[in-house]
N, C-alpha and C positions, 0 to 999 in steps of 0.2 A: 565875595565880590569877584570882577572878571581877573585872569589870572594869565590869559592868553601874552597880552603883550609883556608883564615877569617872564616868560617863557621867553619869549627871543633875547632878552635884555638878558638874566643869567645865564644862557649858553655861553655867551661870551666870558664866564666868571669861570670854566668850569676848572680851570687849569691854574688860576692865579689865584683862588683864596683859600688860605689856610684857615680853617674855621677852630674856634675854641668854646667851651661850654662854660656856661656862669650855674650856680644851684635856687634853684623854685622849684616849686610841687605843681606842677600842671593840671588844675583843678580849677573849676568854673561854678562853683555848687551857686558863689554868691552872685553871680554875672546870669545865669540862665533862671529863666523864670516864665510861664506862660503865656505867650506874645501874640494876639492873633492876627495883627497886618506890623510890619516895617515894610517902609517901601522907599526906592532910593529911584531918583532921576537922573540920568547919566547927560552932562551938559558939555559939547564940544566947547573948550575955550575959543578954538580959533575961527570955525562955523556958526557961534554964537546962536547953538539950537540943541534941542533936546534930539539924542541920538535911541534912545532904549532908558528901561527900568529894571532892577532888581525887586522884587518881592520877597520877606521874608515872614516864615512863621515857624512859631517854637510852642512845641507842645509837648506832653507826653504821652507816652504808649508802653503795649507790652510785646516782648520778643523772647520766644522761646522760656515763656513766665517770666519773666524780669523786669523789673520798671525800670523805662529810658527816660530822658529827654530827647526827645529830637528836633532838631530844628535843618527846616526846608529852606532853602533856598534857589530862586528862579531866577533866571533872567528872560527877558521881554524885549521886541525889535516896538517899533514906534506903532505897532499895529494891534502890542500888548499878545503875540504872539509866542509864546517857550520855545525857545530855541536851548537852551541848555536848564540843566536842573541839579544841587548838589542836595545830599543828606548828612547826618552827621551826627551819629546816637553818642549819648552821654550818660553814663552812669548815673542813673538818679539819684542814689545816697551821698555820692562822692562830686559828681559834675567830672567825672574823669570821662576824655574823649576814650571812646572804645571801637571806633567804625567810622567808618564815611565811605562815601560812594558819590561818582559825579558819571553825567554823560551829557555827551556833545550830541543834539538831536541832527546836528547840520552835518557833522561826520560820521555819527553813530559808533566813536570811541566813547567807551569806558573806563572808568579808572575807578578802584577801590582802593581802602587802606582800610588795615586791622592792627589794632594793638594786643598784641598777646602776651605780655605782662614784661617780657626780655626786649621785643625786637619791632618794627613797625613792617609790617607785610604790606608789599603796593602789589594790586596785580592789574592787568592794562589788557582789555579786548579792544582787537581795529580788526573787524572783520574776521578771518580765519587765525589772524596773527591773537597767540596769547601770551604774554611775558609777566612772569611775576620776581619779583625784587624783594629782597629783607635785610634792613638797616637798624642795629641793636641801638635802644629808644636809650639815650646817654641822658643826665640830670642836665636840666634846662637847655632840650631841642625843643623848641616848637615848631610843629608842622605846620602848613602854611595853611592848610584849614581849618586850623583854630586862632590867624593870627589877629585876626579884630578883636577877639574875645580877650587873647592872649595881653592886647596893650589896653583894651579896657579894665582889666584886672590891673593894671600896673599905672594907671591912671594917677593912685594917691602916693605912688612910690617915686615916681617919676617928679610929681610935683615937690615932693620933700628934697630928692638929689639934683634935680634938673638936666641928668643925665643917664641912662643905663646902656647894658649892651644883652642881647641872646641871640642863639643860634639857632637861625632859621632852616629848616628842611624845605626843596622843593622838589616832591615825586617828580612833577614834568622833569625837569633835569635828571634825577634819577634815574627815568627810566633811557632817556637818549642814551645817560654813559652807558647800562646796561646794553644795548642796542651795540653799543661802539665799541665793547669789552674795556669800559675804564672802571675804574675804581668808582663806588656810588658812596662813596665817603664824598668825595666830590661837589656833593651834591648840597653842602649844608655849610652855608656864610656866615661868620659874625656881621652882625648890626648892629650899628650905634642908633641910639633915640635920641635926643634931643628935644627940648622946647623953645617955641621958637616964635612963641606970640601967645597972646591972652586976651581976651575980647567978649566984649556982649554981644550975642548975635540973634536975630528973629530964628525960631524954630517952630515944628509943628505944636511945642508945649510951653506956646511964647516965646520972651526974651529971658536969655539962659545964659550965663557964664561960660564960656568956653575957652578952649586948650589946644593950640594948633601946635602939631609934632611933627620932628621930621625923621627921616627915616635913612637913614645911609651904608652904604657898606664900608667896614674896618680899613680895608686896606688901600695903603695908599696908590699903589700901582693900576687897581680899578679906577681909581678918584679921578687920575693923573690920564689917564687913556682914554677915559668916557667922557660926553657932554653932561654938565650939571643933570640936565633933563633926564639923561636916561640911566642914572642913579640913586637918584632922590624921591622919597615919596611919603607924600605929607596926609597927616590927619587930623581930623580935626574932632574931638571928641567933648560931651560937654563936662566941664570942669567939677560936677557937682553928684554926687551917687543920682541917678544906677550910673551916669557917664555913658550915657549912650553917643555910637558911633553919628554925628553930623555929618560928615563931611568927608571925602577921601580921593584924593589928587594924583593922577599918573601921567606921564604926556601930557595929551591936551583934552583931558576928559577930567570932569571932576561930579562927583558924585554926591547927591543932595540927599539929603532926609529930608521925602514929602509927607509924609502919614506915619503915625504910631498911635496903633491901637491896641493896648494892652488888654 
């Protein structure tokens, strides 16, 4: 999903959170699966109108002989025009994230990530500027492009505890510190999950059970300094296997699942 406005919103953290790791195996084997349309509508709360769409498709392929999963991901202006595009190959025997790649067609930045088994490699093209970053891959960091996946996996855990935490990674942040010569430790907040409602809702595969989550950061000096609004962010997923991603809330955008065609 878009990831732009997390970018201004975590600058502001870059100095105040002390992050801590919880232990999982960051694996997707049972979460990914051949998908040929997901498609999300992006609805301004306060405009009361559809602003853009995401498009999503997961398939497999091969790379340098190895079978992936990969799943695409687009975003769309209301004219269903690509303005940005992210990748994000998965180990196929394992569903272990191994790559990703995104770029911004509007600015013609780039951003990759690589797992190379120690450490998480960012590299970042903006024109002539190249900068690459390496951040050793600690038990339970999830990077921020795997984290839909990352809470639909944790959908049946969550519902048993009614609460978790993990530490989230955001390159964009990473690379500013980089840029600013700080520390790209920096870069990676605990978050609390929560649940925070439970509901029947129309979807594109009827009426489904659902799970609406919230999402917050640990610490309290964020909490206490920022508006509700630009710390919180809610999902809403359906309550029932595969748990597919409904529904997802930032500001004043909230993001629908129109289509799902497996």
């Amino acid at each position: 999903m878009k990831n732009r406005p997390l970018k201004r919103i975590f600058i502001i953290f870059l100095m105040l959170v002390c992050a801590s790791t919880q232990g999982f195996s960051i694996d997707f084997r049972n979460q990914l699966r051949p998908t040929k349309l997901i498609k999300y509508k992006h609805w301004h709360l306060e405009q009361n109108k559809i602003t853009g769409y995401t498009i999503i498709e997961i398939k497999t392929t091969h790379k340098a002989g190895k079978k992936y999963f990969l799943e695409v991901s687009q975003n769309l202006d209301l004219e269903q025009k690509k303005f940005s595009e992210k990748k994000t190959w998965f180990d196929f025997q394992t569903g272990i994230p191994v790559s990703s790649s995104e770029t911004d067609y509007r600015t013609g930045i780039s951003i990759s990530n690589r797992m190379t088994g120690t450490d998480l490699v960012t590299e970042v093209t903006d024109g002539d500027e190249h900068l690459e970053l390496s951040l050793e891959m600690e038990e339970g960091l999830v990077p921020f492009a795997v984290l839909p996946l990352y809470l639909q996996k944790s959908i049946q855990e969550l519902r048993e505890k009614r609460r978790l935490t993990f530490t989230l990674y955001l390159p964009v942040v990473a690379i500013e510190l980089k840029r600013k010569g700080l520390p790209v430790s920096f870069s990676k907040f605990e978050i609390d999950v929560s649940i925070i409602g439970e509901s029947q809702i129309n979807t594109p595969l009827g009426v489904k059970s659902a799970i609406r989550i919230l999402l917050t950061p640990t610490s309290l000096l964020v909490n206490s300094i920022l508006p509700k609004e630009k710390t919180a962010f809610h999902f809403t997923y359906m309550a029932d296997p595969p748990n597919l991603l409904l529904e997802f809330e930032e500001n004043q955008t909230r993001s629908i699942l129109e289509t799902y065609q497996p």
